[in-house]
C-alpha positions as a Markdown table, in Angstrom:
| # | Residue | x | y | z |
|---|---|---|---|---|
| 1 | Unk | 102.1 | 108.3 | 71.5 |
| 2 | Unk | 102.2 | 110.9 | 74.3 |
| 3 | Unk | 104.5 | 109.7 | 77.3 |
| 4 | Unk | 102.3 | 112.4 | 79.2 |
| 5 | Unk | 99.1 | 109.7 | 79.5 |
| 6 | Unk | 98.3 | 109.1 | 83.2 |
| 7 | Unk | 98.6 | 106.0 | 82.8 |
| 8 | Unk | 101.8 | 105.5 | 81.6 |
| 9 | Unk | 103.1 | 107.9 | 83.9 |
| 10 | Unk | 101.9 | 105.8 | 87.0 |
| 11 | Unk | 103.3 | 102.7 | 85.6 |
| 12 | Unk | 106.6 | 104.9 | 85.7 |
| 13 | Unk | 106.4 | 106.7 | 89.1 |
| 14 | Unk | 104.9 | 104.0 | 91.1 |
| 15 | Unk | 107.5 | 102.3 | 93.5 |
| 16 | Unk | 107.9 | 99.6 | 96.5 |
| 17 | Unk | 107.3 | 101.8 | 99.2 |
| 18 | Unk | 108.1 | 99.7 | 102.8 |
| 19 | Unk | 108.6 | 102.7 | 105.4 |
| 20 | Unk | 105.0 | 104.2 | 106.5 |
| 21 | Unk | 103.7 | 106.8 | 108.4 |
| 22 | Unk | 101.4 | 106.6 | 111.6 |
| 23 | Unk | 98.4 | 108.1 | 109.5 |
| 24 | Unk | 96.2 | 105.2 | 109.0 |
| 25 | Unk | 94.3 | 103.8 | 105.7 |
| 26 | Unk | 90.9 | 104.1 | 105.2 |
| 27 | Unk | 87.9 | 101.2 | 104.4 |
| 28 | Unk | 87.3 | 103.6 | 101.7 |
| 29 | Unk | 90.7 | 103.3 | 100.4 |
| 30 | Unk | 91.0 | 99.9 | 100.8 |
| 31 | Unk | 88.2 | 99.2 | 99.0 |
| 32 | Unk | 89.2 | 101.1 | 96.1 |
| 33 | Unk | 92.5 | 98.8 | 95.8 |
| 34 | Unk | 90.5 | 95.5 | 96.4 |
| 35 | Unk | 88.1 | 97.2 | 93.5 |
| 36 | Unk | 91.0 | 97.8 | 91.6 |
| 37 | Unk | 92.3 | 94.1 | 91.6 |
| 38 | Unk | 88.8 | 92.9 | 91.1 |
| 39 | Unk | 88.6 | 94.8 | 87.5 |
| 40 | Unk | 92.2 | 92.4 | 86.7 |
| 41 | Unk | 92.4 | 90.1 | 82.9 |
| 42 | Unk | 92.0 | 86.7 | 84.2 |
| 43 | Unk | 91.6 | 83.5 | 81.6 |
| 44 | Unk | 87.6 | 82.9 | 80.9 |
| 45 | Unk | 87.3 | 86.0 | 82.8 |
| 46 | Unk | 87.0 | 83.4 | 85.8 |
| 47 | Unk | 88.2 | 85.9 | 88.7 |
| 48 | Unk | 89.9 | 83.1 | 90.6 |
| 49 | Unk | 91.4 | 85.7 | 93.1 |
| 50 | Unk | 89.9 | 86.5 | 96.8 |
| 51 | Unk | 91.1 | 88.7 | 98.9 |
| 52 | Unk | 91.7 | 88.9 | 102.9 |
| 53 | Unk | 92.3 | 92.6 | 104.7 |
| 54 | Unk | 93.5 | 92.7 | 107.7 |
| 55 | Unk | 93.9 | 96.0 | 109.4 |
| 56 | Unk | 96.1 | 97.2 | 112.4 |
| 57 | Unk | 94.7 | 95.9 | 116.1 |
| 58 | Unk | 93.8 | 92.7 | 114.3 |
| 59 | Unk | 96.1 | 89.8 | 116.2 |
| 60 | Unk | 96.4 | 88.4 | 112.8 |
| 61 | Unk | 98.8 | 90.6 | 112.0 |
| 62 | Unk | 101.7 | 89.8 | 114.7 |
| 63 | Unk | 100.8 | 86.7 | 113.5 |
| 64 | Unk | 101.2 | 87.2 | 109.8 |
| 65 | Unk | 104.6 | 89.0 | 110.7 |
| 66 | Unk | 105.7 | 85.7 | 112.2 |
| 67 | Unk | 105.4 | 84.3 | 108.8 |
| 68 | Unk | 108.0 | 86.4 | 106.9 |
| 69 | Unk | 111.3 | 87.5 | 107.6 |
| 70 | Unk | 110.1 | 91.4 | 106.4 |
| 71 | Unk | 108.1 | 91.2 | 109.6 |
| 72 | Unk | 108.8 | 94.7 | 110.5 |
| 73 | Unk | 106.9 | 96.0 | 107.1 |
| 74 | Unk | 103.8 | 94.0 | 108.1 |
| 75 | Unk | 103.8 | 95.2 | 111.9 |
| 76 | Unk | 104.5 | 98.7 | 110.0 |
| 77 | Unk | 101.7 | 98.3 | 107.8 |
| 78 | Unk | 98.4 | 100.2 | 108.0 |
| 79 | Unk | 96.3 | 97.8 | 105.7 |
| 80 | Unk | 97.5 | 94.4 | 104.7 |
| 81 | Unk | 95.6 | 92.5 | 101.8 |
| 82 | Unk | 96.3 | 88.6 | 101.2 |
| 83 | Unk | 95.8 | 87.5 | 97.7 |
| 84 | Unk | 94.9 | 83.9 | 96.9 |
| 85 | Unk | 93.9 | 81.8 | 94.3 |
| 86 | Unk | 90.6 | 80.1 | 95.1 |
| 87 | Unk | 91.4 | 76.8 | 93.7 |
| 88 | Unk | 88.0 | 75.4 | 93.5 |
| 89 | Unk | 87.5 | 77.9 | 90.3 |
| 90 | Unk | 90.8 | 77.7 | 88.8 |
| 91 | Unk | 91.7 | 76.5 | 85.4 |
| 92 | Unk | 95.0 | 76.3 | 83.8 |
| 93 | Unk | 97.2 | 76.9 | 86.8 |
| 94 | Unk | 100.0 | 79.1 | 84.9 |
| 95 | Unk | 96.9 | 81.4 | 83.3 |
| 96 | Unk | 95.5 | 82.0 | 86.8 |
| 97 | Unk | 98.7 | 82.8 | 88.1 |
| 98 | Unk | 99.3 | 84.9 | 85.6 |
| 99 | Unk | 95.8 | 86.6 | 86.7 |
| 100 | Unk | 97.0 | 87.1 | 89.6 |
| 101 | Unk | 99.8 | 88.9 | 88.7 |
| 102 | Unk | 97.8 | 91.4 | 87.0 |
| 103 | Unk | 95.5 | 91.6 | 89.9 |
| 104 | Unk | 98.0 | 92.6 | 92.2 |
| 105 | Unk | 99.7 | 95.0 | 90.2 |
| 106 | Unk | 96.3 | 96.4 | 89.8 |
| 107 | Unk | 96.4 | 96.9 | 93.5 |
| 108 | Unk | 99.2 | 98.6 | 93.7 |
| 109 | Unk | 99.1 | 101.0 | 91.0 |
| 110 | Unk | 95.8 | 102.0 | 92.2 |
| 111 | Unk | 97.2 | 102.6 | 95.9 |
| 112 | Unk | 99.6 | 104.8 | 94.3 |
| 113 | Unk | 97.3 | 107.0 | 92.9 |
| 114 | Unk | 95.4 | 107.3 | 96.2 |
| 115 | Unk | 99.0 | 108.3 | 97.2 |
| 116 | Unk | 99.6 | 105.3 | 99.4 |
| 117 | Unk | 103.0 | 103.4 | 99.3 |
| 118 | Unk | 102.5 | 99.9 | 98.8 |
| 119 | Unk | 104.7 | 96.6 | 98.3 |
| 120 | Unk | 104.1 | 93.2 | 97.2 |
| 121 | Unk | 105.4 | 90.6 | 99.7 |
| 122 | Unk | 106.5 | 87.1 | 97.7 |
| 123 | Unk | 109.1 | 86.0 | 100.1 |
| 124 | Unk | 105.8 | 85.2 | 102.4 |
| 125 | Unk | 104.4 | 82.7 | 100.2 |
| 126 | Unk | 107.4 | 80.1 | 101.4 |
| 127 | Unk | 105.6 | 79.5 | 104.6 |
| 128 | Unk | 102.2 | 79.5 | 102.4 |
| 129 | Unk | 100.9 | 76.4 | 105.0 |
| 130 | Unk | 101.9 | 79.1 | 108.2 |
| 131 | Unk | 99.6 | 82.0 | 106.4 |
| 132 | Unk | 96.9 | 79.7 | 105.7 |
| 133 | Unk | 96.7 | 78.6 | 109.4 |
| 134 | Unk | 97.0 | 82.0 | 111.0 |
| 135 | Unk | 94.3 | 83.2 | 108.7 |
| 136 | Unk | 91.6 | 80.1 | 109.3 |
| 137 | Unk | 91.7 | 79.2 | 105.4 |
| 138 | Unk | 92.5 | 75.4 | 104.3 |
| 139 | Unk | 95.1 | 75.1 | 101.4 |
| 140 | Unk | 92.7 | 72.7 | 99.9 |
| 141 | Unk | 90.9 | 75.5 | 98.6 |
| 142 | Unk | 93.4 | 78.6 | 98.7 |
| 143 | Unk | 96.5 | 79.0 | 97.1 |
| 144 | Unk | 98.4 | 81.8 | 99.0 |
| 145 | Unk | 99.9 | 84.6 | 96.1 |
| 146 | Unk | 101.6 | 87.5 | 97.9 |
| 147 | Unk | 100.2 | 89.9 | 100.9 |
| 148 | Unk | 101.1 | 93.4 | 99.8 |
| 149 | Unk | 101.1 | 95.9 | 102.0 |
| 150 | Unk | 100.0 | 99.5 | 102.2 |
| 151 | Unk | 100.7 | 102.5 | 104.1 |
| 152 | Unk | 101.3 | 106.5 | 104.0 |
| 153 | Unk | 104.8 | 106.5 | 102.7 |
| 154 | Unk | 107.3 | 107.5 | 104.8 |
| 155 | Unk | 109.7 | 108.5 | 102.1 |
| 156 | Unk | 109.4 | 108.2 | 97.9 |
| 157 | Unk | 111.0 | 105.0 | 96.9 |
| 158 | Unk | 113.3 | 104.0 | 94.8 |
| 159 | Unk | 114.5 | 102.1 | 91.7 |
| 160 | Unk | 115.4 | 102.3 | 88.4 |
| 161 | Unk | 115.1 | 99.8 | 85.3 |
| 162 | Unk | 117.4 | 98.4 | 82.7 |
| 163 | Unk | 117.3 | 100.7 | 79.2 |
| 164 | Unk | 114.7 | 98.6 | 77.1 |
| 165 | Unk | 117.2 | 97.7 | 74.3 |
| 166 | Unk | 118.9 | 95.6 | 77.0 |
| 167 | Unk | 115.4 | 93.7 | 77.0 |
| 168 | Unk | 114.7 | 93.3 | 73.6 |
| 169 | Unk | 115.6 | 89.8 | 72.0 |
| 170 | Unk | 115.6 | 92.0 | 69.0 |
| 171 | Unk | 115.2 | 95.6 | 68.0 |
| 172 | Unk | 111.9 | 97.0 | 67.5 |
| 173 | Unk | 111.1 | 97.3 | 63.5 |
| 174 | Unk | 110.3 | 100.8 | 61.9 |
């Protein structure tokens, strides 16, 4: 197996990035990630994820930064995309969840090969009911997931991971 694959080298290099420039994101861009999260595994294939952008100018976003105590990365942010479960297609709540997982990670591995920073906010969905009102959506139907957040990064970010044999419940066989 070649540790040079593309892929495997994004899945490496691709960090939380929460510091962005002034240079704005494009539709174009932002279409690729929301294409990118649409092309997610989900169970039955049953896509329950939708998707709301909300750009800079849009009052939503003051709004939306009301919502979350990293309100400085949202007001920083120049695209924002909310990520919910449409509940009215859901079926086996852990399996969609897990969906969404995939989608989202989707969406920010393919911002980082646009070379755009990105970051998934989770801390937001404690105040799930506060989202859902400042973006006109009824929780009836919409489960808030995350907002992640996009930009030019300002700087590389950083992190590093645990060796995998610190992971492993038990060594890998030969």
């Amino acid at each position: 197996m070649s540790l040079d694959n593309p892929v495997l080298a994004a899945l490496r290099e691709r960090r939380s990035v929460r510091k962005y420039t002034d240079e704005p994101v494009t539709r174009d861009e932002v279409a690729a990630i929301l294409e990118a999260g649409r092309w997610a595994p989900s169970g039955l294939n049953n896509q329950p994820w939708r998707f709301l952008a909300v750009m800079p100018g849009d009052p939503r976003c003051e709004s939306l930064a009301g919502c979350t105590k990293y309100g400085a990365i949202v007001r920083s942010a120049k695209a924002l995309v909310a990520v919910f479960l449409d509940r009215r297609v859901m079926y086996h709540e852990m399996k969609d969840h897990q969906g969404a997982g995939a989608c989202l990670q989707n969406m920010l591995l393919a911002a980082h090969s646009l070379g755009l920073g990105g970051v998934w906010l989770g801390e937001i969905v404690n105040q799930s009911a506060q989202v859902l009102g400042v973006l006109g959506l009824d929780s009836a139907d919409y489960a808030l997931m995350a907002v992640l957040a996009f930009g030019r990064p300002a700087h590389p970010g950083a992190s590093s991971r645990k060796p995998l044999d610190e992971l492993l419940l038990e060594p890998l066989a030969d």
